[in-house]
C-alpha atoms as one frame of an Amber mdcrd trajectory, in Angstrom:
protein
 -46.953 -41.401 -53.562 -48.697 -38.052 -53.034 -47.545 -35.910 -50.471 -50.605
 -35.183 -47.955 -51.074 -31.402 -47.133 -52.359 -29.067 -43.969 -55.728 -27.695
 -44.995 -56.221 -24.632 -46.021 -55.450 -22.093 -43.189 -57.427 -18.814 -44.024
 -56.873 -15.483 -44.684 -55.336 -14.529 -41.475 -52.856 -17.820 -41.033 -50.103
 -17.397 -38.970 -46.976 -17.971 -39.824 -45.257 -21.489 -38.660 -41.670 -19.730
 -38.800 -42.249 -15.676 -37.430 -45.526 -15.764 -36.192 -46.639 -12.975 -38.246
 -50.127 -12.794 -39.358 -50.985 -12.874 -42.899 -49.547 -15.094 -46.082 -49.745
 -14.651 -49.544 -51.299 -17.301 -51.684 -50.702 -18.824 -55.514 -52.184 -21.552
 -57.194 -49.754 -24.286 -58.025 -50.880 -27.569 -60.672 -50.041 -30.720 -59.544
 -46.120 -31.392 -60.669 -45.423 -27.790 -60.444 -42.352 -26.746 -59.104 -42.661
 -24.559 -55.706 -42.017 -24.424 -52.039 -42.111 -28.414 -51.444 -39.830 -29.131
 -54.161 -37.648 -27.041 -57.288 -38.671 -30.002 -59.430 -42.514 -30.322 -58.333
 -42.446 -34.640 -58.544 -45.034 -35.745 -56.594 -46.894 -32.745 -55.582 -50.202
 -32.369 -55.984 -52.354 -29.708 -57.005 -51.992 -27.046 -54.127 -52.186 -23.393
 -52.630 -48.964 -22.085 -51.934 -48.683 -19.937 -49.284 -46.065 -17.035 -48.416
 -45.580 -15.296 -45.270 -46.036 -11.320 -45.542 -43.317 -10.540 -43.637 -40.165
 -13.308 -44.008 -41.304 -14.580 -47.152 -41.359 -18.541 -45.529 -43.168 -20.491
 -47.818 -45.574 -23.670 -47.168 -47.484 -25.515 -48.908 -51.236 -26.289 -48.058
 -54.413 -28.518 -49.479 -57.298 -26.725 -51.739 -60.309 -24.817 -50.321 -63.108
 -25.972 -52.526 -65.634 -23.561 -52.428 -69.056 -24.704 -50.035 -71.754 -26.987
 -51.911 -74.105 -25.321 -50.334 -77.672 -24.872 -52.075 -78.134 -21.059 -54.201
């Protein structure tokens, strides 16, 4: 079963524990150990996100880039 994740928040996300605006983000593969779980089974590929001030971490869905015509 694959866990289902928030979308991506933006640059200027807000914190779900201290409110503070601003997070950190990293990359994680799918299966890779992080903020949902130490062992990583069953997590997709994601953005991990850290707050800038309490260091709270969440985990959120990709943000493909638009398909928009160049």
């Amino acid at each position: 079963m694959t866990k289902e994740l928030p979308p991506y928040s933006g640059d200027d996300t807000q914190c779900p524990k201290c409110s503070n605006i601003g997070a950190y983000t990293e990359h994680k593969k799918a299966g890779e150990p992080g903020s949902g779980s130490p062992i990583g089974i069953g997590l997709p590929e994601r953005l991990e996100r850290r707050c800038s001030r309490c260091d709270y971490e969440w985990d959120e869905a990709l943000n493909p880039p638009d398909q928009g015509t160049r």
